[in-house]
N, C-alpha and C positions, 0 to 999 in steps of 0.2 A: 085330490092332491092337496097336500097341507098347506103349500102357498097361497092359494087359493080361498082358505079360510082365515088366513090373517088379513087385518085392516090395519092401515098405518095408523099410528096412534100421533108422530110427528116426523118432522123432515128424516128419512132413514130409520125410525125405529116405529117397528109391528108389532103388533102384540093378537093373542090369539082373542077375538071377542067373547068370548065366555069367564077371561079373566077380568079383573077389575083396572082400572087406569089408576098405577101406580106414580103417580106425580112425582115423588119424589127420587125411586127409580129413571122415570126418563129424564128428568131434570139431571143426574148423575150421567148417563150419557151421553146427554145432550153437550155437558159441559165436565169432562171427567176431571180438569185440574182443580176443582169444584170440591171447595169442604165447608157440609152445611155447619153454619155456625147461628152465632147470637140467638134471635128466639125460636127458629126454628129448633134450634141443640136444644132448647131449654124444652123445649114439650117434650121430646124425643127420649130425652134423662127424664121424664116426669117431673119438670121444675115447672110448669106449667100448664093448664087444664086449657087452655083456650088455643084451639087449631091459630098456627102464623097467615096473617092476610097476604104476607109477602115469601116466598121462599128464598132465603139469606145464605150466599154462601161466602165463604173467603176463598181469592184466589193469587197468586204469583204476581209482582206487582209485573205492571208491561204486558199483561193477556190478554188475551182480547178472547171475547164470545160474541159470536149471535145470538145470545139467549139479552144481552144486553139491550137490546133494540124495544126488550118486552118491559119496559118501568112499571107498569102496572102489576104483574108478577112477580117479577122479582128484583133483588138488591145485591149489590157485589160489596163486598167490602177487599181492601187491596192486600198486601201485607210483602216483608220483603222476601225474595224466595229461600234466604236460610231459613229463616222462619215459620213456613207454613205447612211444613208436616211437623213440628211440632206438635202434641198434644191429639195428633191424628190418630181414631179408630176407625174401626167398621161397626157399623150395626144394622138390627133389622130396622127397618120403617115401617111403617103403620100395619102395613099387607106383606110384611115376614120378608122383604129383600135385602141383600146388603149393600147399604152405601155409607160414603166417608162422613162422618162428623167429628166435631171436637170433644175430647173427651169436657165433662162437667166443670173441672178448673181453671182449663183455658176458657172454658162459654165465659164463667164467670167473668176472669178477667177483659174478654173482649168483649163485653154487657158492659163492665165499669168504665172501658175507656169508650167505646162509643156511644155513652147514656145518653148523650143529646141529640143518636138520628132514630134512636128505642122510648118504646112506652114506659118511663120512668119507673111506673108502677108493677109494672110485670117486670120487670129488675129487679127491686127494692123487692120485692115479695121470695123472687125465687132467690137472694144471696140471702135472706133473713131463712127460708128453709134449707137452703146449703149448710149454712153456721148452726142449724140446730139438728140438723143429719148427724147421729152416732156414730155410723159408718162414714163420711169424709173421710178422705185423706189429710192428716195434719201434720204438719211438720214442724219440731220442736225445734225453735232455735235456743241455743247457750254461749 
């Protein structure tokens, strides 16, 4: 029976053991009003080479998660609820699934405004290759 060969991977989600543990897949579950942002977004767009020690997400301000309780894993960041599909895609994650992230403009912007709870450094590196990206998006003001 296939039940039987799934193992719980966390509270309510299975996964089958011969696939890999998509982290950032169950973390989407686990927390679906949940949009990975800051350095997480930034590996994910290739704006950075170094896997996030934290998984970062932005969520509704007033929400609450059980994922919250985990501070060693991960980071909430709040935002107000007009605001937070804003700048909202889908993409694959590491292992090809799709979950919610920022697109690269908004990462940027919310990199800039939260520089002081991020590695300075992995900011400043990924808006110096955003600015020098051909492909950006730019918009001409007159």
């Amino acid at each position: 029976m296939i039940l039987e060969q799934l193992r719980e991977s966390a509270h309510g989600v299975y996964i089958d053991p011969m696939t890999l543990k998509d982290e950032y897949l169950i973390t989407q579950l686990k927390c679906s009003r949940g949009v990975f942002s800051h350095e997480p977004a930034l590996y994910l767009h290739d704006y950075s080479d170094r896997l996030p020690f934290k998984l970062m997400l932005t969520i509704p301000s007033g929400s609450n998660t059980r994922l919250l309780k985990d501070k060693n894993k991960y980071q909430f960041f709040y935002i107000n609820r007009s605001l937070h599909s804003m700048g909202k895609i889908s993409m694959k994650s590491p292992l090809g699934n799709n979950i919610n992230v920022y697109n690269i403009e908004r990462t940027i912007c919310d990199c800039v405004r939260s520089k002081d709870k991020l590695d300075i450094n992995l900011v400043t590196t990924a808006i110096r290759e955003y600015m020098q990206n051909p492909n950006r998006e730019s918009t001409h003001i007159s």
